[in-house]
C-alpha positions in Angstrom: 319.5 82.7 40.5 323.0 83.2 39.9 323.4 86.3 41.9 321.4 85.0 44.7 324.2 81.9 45.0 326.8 84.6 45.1 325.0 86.4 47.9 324.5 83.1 49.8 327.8 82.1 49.7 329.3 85.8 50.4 326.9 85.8 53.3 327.9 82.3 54.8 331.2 84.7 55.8 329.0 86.6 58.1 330.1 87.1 61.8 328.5 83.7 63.9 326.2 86.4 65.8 324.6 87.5 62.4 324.4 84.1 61.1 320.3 84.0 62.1 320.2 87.5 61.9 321.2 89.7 58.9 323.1 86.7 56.5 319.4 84.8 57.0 317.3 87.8 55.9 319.8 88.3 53.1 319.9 85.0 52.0 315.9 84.7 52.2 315.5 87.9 50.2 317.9 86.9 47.3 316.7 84.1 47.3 312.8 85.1 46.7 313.5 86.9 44.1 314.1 83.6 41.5 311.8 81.7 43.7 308.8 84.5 42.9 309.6 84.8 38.8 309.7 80.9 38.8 306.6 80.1 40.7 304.4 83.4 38.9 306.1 82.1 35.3 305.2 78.8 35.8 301.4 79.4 37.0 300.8 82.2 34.5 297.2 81.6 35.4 296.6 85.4 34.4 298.2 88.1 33.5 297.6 89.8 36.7 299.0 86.8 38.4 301.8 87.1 36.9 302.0 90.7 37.6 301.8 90.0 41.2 304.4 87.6 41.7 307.2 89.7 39.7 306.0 92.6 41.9 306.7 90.1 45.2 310.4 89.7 43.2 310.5 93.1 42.4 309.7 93.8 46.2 312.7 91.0 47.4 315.0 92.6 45.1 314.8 96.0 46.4 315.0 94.6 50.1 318.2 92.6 49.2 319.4 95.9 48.2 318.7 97.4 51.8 320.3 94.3 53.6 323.2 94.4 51.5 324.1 97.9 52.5 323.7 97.3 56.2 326.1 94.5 55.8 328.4 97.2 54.3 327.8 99.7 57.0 328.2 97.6 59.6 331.8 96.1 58.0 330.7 92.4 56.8 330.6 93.3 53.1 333.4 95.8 51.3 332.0 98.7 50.0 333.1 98.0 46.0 331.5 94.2 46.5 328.5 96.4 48.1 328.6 98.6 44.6 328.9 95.6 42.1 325.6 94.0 43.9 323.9 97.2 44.1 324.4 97.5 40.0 323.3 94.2 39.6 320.7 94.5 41.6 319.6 97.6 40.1 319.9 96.1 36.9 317.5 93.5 38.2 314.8 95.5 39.2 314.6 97.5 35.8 313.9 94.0 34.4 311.3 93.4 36.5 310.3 96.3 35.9 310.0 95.3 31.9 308.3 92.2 33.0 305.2 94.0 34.9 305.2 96.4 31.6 305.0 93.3 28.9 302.1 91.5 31.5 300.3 94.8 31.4 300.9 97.0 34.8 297.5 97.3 36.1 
């Protein structure tokens, strides 16, 4: 959640033209990544339910990573920002990763 904030508020710095553009897919991908743990956590109808929503945050996380380095490439975002998002990011992902594991990855 935290990281997500830091993304949206980086991302409000976008160019105008990119505002609806690359900061909105940013912004929505960050942003599904809490979203997903907190709505699969909270139903926890099944295991495999569970599964399935830390996959969709797993999936968000991994796409955050993608729009973050086009907003490097393209200039919006410094490359050593870029690297400290990416770790955290990566970091992330090898939680979620853990999460799928403990619910059983079927």
């Amino acid at each position: 959640y935290q990281l997500a904030l830091e993304v949206h508020r980086i991302s409000l710095g976008f160019p105008k033209i990119e505002q609806y553009g690359l900061a909105q897919q940013l912004r929505g991908s960050s942003k599904s990544i809490p979203a997903n743990i907190a709505e699969g956590m909270g139903k926890q109808e099944s295991a495999a339910d569970v599964r399935r929503f830390i996959r969709m945050a797993l999936g968000s996380c991994d796409e955050t990573r993608v729009w973050l380095e086009f907003a490097r490439d393209l200039g919006y975002l410094e490359p050593g920002m870029q690297g400290q998002f990416e770790q955290r990011y990566q970091e992330i992902g090898r939680m979620l990763q853990g999460l799928i594991k403990r619910y059983g990855d079927k």
